[in-house]
Steps between C-alpha positions, in 0.01 A plus 500: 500500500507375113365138428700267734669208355310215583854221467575721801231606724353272772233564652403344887173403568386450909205277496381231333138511503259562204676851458810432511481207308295696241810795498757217459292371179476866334865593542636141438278516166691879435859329547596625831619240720305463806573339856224496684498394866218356740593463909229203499544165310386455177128464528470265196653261735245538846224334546389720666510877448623773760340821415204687424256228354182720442417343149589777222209657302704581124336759355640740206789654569661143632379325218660758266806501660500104519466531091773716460733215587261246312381320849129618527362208284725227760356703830147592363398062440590467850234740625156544574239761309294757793278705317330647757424505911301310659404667794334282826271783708461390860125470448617174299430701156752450189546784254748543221666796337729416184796659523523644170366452117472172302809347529653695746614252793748471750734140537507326826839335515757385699750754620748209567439371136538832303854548672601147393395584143755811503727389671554180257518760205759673689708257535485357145713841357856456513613819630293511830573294783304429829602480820297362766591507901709784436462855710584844430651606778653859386510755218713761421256743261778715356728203389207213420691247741288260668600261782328140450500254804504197340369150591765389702504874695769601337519841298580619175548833381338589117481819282228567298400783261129480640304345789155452501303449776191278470541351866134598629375693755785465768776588199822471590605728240252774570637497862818581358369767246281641839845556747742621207280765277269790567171284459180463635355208596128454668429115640094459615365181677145549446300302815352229345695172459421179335460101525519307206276126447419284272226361425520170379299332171155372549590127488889462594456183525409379158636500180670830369264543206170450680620757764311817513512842676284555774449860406445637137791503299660805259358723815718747737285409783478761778267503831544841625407660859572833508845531704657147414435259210553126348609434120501143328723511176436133285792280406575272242460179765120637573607596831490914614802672638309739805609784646340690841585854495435642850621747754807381684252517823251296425740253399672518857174468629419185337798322761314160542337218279149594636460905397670372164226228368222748674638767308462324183208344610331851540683662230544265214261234530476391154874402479501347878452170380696531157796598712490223773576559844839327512635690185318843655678414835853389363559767258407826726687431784773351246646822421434849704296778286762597188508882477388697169789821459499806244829589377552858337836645360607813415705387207560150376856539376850644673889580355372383155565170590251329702057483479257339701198326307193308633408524857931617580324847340140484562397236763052492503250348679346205308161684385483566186716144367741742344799492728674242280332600204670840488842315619521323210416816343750690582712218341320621205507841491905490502586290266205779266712747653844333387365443166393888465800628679714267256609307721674797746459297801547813782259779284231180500557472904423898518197467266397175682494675833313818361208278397496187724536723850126672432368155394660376815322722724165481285472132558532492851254747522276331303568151622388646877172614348423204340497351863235690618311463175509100533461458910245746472338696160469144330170443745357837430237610294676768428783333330301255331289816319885647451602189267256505346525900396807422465499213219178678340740852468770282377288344232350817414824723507766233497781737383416806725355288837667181597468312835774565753535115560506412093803818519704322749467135418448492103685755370875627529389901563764639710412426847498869602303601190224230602451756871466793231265388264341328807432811655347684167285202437342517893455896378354379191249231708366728757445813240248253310369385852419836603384619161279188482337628843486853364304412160239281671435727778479825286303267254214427780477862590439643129216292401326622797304294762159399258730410198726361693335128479498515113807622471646169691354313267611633220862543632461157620435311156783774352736395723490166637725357369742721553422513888495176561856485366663811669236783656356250765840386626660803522197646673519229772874574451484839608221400786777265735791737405322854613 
């Protein structure tokens, strides 16, 4: 198809959350005129918000996609600086691993409050219009019709020259795409669930400004134990949003008041108290365990006229605070494409889905790693000697060798290409760990057993520096990996 003409095309967006809103902004800005429609009420207007509430950590790719519509700077005052873990071992120790170099952080904000901010731009550009309480009911892929059940339960019938859908996990519109083209489509509940808390300021009580958090601030702070975890992410009011990540079976085993406070009693002792009974109490048996779902798609785009975007196309588990991140991404990465494909809106969807379908499937790959890494790696010795390689390497080599974590979060590398270079990198790592072993073994045995005291010493003042930086810890490396 030639450039469309944008006095003509519209374009229908399902869902009005950070992604959709986000799509509505980019296209709006291009001239097409955008409807975009929301079953739930407009959230600007609830008190209280219905929906995933686990606070968003804004890395890279959403803050680059936020300042491609000029809204990072409104979003990014609202949030909260975490430049590294903090990481509580059950033998009451605290240790810390920064997530990346000098100046590299992640933002603690409010999901709710990010989705306002959009959705306000959204709605200041003439040509799109938002329609909350409104359902998609039906599409017709061929034709672009869409049924709407409106307000009042009454339906209208529209044609549009795209539809986009951004409706999450359970998407409507990739139901549709699923039962009328050759697709396929993989769904995984992994078995951990999770409870979220929060844990209030210090002093609630007294005066806003002499209010202080009860744990350190500009911290993601994570107590792991091995097959289930608890995160603390700060917020602007000093209190911490909290999430328990834990299989779905020792949640159902924790049925009464008393396993749930000895649990935490036993398990999290320094946050017992913080949390208070009455809030522990109230909010777990407030809600039953929320379940954490991988979506992968074959293809993210059917009969050139609809797409799926966010978690419609490529639904992860929390892990790796990317999930919305690469949403608002993909946002991104079509309006580059529109601009480079000048503005042919159907050979951008086919170059969209070439690129964004691998990412898909590398992030939720990725983000299920991460999980083990944080419920379990983070206490290691192992990965504490890892980061540390890792960020020397990176310092050393920081071209050729860069983190896996600094990939994902602080740069805008393909998704898919991150796995690759990944994977050449770990090559790279464990050639110098075995070649390390290798030279000081082979070392020891040349200068023979009478020399072999004076040669220490002298390899010793020759390279000291140099092993206290990278020799020793990849020695003890190699030692708890083989």
């Amino acid at each position: 198809m030639s450039n469309v003409n944008k006095s003509t095309t519209t374009i229908c967006i399902v869902g009005g959350g950070p992604v959709g809103a986000l799509n509505a902004c980019y296209l709006g800005r291009r001239g097409y005129t955008v409807d975009l429609y929301e079953r739930r009420s407009d959230i600007r207007k609830q008190d209280y918000y219905i929906g995933r509430s686990i606070n968003l950590a804004l890395s890279h790719r959403g803050r680059s996609a936020l300042a491609g519509c000029g809204l990072e700077d409104r979003v990014v005052e609202e949030g909260l600086p975490m430049h590294s873990r903090m990481i509580h071992l059950t033998n009451g120790k605290i240790t810390t691993s920064r997530y990346g170099k000098e100046g590299q952080y992640n933002l603690s904000i409010d999901r709710k409050y990010v989705n306002e901010i959009i959705l306000d731009a959204a709605e200041e550009l003439v040509n799109v219009n938002l329609f909350f309480n409104h359902r998609i009911v039906e599409f017709e892929l061929k034709t672009g019709i869409v049924t709407i059940c409106l307000p009042d339960n009454q339906t209208v019938r529209k044609q549009y020259s795209f539809v986009i859908g951004c409706d999450g996990a359970n998407s409507v519109v990739r139901r549709e795409m699923i039962s009328r083209t050759v697709m396929d489509y993989k769904q995984h509940y992994i078995p951990h669930s999770y409870k979220e808390f929060r844990m209030p300021p210090a002093d609630p009580q007294s005066n806003q400004n002499a209010v202080d958090f009860i744990l350190d601030a500009n911290y993601l702070h994570i107590w792991p134990r091995r097959s289930f975890m608890f995160i603390a992410l700060p917020n602007l009011d000093r209190s911490f949003t909290c999430t328990l990540f834990m299989p779905t079976t020792k949640f159902l085993e924790l049925d009464t008041a008393d396993k749930v406070l000895e649990f935490f009693q036993d398990v999290f002792p320094d946050i017992f108290e913080p949390l208070g009974v009455d809030n522990i109490i109230d909010t777990y048996f407030a809600l039953p365990p929320l379940p954490l779902i991988t979506v992968e798609c074959s293809t993210y785009i059917a009969e050139d006229k609809f797409m799926l975007m966010g978690d419609a196309a490529h639904a992860i588990v929390p892990f790796y605070g990317q999930g919305l991140n690469v949403g608002m991404e993909d946002c991104l990465v079509f309006d580059e494409l529109l601009t480079a494909c000048r503005g042919d809106f159907i050979t951008a969807m086919h170059e969209f889905n070439g690129r964004r379908v691998a990412d898909g499937h590398a992030i939720a790959q990725l983000s299920l790693y991460n999980y083990i890494e944080m419920r379990d790696l983070t206490a290691s010795r192992r990965f504490t000697i890892k980061h540390y390689i890792d960020s020397l390497l990176h310092r050393i080599l920081p071209n050729r060798y860069v983190p896996l974590y600094t990939m994902v979060t602080y740069t805008r590398m393909g998704l898919a290409e991150v796995i690759r270079k990944h994977k050449k990198q770990e090559q790279l790592f464990r050639n110098i760990t075995v070649s390390t072993m290798l030279i000081s073994g082979a070392a020891v045995l040349l200068v023979g057993v009478k020399q072999r005291k004076q040669f220490e010493i002298a390899t010793n003042m020759a390279l000291q520096k140099l092993s206290r930086l990278i020799l020793l810890p990849l020695q003890e490396y190699f030692k708890l990996m083989y």
